[in-house]
N, C-alpha and C positions, 0 to 999 in steps of 0.2 A: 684096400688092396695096396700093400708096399711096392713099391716103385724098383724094380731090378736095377743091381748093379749095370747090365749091359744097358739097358735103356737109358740111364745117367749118362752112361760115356756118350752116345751115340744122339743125346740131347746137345753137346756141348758144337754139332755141326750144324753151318750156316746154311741158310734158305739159297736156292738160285741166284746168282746175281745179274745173270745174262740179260732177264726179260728186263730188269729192272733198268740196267746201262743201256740198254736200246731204248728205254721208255724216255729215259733221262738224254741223250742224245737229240730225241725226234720233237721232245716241247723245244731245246733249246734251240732245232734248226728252226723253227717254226717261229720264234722270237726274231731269232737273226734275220730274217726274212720281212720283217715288219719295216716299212719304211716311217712310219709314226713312231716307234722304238729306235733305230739311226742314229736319232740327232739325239738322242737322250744319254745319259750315264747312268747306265744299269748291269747287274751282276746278276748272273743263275747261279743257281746250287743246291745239291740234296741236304735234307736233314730228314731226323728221324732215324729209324731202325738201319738204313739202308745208306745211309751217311757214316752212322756210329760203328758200324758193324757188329750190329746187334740181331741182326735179321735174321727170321728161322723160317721152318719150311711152312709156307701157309700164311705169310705176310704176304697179301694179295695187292698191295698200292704201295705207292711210289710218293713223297713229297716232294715238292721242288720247288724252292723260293725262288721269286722273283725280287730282286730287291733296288729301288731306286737311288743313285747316290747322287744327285743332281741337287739335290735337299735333302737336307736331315733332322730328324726331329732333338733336340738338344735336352740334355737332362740334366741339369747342376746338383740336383738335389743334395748329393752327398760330399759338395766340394768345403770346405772350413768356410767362415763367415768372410776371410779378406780376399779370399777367391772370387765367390759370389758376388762381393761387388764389382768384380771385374764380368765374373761371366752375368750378368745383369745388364751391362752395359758396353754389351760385343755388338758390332755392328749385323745390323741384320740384310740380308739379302733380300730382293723382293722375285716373286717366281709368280706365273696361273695355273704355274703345274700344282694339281693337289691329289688326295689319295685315288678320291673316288675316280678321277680323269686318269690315272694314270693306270688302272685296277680296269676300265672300260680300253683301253689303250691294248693291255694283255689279253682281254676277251676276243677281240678283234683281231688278235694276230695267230690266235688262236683258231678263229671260225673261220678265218681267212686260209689259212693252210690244212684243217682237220674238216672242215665243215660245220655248220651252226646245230648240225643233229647229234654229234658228236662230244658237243663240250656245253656245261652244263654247271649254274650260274648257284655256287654255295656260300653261306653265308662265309668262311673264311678265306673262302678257294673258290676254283675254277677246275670241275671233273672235266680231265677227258679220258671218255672211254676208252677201253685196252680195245686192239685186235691182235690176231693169233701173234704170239711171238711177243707180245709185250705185256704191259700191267698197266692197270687205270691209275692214273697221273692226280693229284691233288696240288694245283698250282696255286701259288700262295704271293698273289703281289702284297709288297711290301715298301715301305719309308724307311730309307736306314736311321737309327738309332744309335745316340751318342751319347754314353754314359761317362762322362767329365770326371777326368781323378784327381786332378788340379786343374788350375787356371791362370798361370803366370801371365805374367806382364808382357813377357819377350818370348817368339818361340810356340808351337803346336801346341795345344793342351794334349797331353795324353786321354786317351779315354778307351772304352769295352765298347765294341759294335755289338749292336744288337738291333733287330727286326721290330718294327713298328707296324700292325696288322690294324684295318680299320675295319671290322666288320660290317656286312650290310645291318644288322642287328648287335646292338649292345655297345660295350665301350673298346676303346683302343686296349692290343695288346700286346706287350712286350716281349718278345722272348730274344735269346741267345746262342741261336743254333752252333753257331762256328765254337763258341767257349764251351758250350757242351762238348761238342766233338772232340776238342782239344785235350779239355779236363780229362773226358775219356781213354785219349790215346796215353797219358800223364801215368793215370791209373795202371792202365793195360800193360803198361812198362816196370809200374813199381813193382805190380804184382807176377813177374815172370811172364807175362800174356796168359794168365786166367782170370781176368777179369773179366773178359767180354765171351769168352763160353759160358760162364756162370750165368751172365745177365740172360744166356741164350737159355740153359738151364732153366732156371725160375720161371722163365715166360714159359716154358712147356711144360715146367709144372704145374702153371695157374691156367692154362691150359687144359691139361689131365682130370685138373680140379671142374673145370670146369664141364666136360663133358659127364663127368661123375655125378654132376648134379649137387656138387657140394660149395661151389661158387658162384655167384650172378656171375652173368658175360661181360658185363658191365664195368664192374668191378675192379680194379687194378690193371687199368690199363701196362701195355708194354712200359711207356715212357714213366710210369710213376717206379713199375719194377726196378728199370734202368736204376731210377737214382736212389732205391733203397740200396739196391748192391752197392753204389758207388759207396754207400757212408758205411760199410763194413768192414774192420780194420784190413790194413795189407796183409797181416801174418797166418789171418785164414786160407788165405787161398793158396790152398799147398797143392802138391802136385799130381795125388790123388783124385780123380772124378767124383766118383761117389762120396770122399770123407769131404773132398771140399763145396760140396753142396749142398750136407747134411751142416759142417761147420756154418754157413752159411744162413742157414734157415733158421736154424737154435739162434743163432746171434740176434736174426730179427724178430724172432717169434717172443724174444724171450721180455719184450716190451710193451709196457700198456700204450693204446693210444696218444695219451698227455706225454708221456715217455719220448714217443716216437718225434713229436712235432718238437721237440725242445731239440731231440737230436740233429735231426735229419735237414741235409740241405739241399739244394737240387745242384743236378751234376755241372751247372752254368756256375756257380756257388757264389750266383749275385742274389738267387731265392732262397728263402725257407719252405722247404718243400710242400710243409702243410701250412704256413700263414702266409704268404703271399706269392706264391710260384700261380702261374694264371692259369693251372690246371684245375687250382680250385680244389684238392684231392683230399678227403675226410679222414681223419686219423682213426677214428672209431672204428670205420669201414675194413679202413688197410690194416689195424690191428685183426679184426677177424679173419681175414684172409690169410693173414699171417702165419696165425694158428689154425687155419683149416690145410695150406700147404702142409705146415710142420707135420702135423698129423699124416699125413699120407704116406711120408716119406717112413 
């Protein structure tokens, strides 16, 4: 079944934002409120759908990192070799603050203001259930992340913040919420502000797909959508609804899997979106998807 021109247009609008700003308000009072948090130096703030302004109607949760800057986890990896011996040999700070203490710290400020029946201990986050007027919360404590662009002698090293997540299970991981959202806004501008309809777009068509029974649910998450749109040139996105979401589809569809992963980077554009982005996301997979969108439209 082809996808109607009016249903295109009328994809390219955003989900509620209300429930989601009251949701994001009422963890943060509830932080503030922590006197074990006080004495600490720490930062709140949405990422995901509802950050990027990518949200459509039926995004039911809320992310919201918590992020510690008290310590940070330091990453030279990519500084030249005469850098490196400097940042090798940067004085270190000593602290007893560590993840898991600081991830128990948010649990607690949490069950302290919401109640212990209400919030609910995951391996990356911390649910707290919605009530009427809001959306279930995904809080996300975090170590801030410092990704090193130099390391002069004299003077701040420049570097890229990024979130350092320790899960209860598996290894640390890295992401980039604020440089996503930025890169985002970057885009959103180059391309006249149709960027982030389109991204809306795609999600309700893999959506569409989805309830057709022609896609797993599984499958293409929002956040991988996000960053295929983002690597699709600017000059597609014309000002047309419908031609620029057909332009759009053909562009990606028209790629094998091995194709996609050489292209594609993620929209923080410190990952390759299929070999090291911590979503883990299979190119095989997102090629079929691809072509089972195209097809619908």
């Amino acid at each position: 079944m082809a996808i109607s021109e009016s249903e295109r247009r009328s994809w390219t609008t955003p989900g509620a934002q209300d429930a989601a700003q009251r949701t994001y308000a009422s963890v943060k009072a509830a932080l503030d409120r922590s006197p074990s948090l006080s004495v600490l130096d720490w930062e709140v703030f949405l990422q995901g759908s509802y950050a990027n302004a990518t949200n459509t109607r039926g995004d039911s949760d809320v992310d919201i990192v918590v992020m510690l800057k008290s310590i940070y986890i330091p990453d030279g990896t990519q500084l030249p070799p005469s850098d490196k011996i400097r940042f090798e040999n940067r004085r270190r700070g000593t602290t007893t603050m560590t993840a898991a203490t600081f991830r128990s710290l948010v649990q607690q400020a949490l069950s302290d203001y919401y109640g212990s029946e209400r919030v609910h201990p995951r391996n990356k986050c911390l649910r707290v259930d919605k009530r009427d007027g809001y959306v279930d919360a995904d809080v996300v404590p975090a170590l801030q992340h410092r990704r090193f662009l130099s390391y002069p002698a004299y003077g701040d090293p420049p570097f890229i913040e990024g979130i350092a997540i320790n899960p209860l299970q598996g290894g640390r991981i890295i992401n980039y919420p604020k440089r996503h959202r930025d890169n985002g806004q970057a885009k959103n501008t180059r391309c006249r502000d149709k960027y982030k309809p389109t991204v809306r777009q795609v999600k309700r068509l893999r959506r569409r797909a989805v309830d057709l029974g022609l896609v797993d649910k599984r499958a293409a998450p929002g956040y991988l959508l996000e960053c295929l749109v983002y690597n699709v040139p600017n000059h597609l996105f014309v000002a047309d609804d419908s031609v620029r979401l057909s332009n759009v589809m053909m562009w990606l569809a028209q790629y094998s899997g091995a194709e996609l992963a050489a292209l594609c980077v993620s929209c923080d554009e410190v990952h390759r979106l299929f070999m090291n982005d911590p979503g883990q996301h299979n190119q095989h997979t997102t090629e079929r998807v691809l072509k089972a969108l195209w097809r619908l439209l």
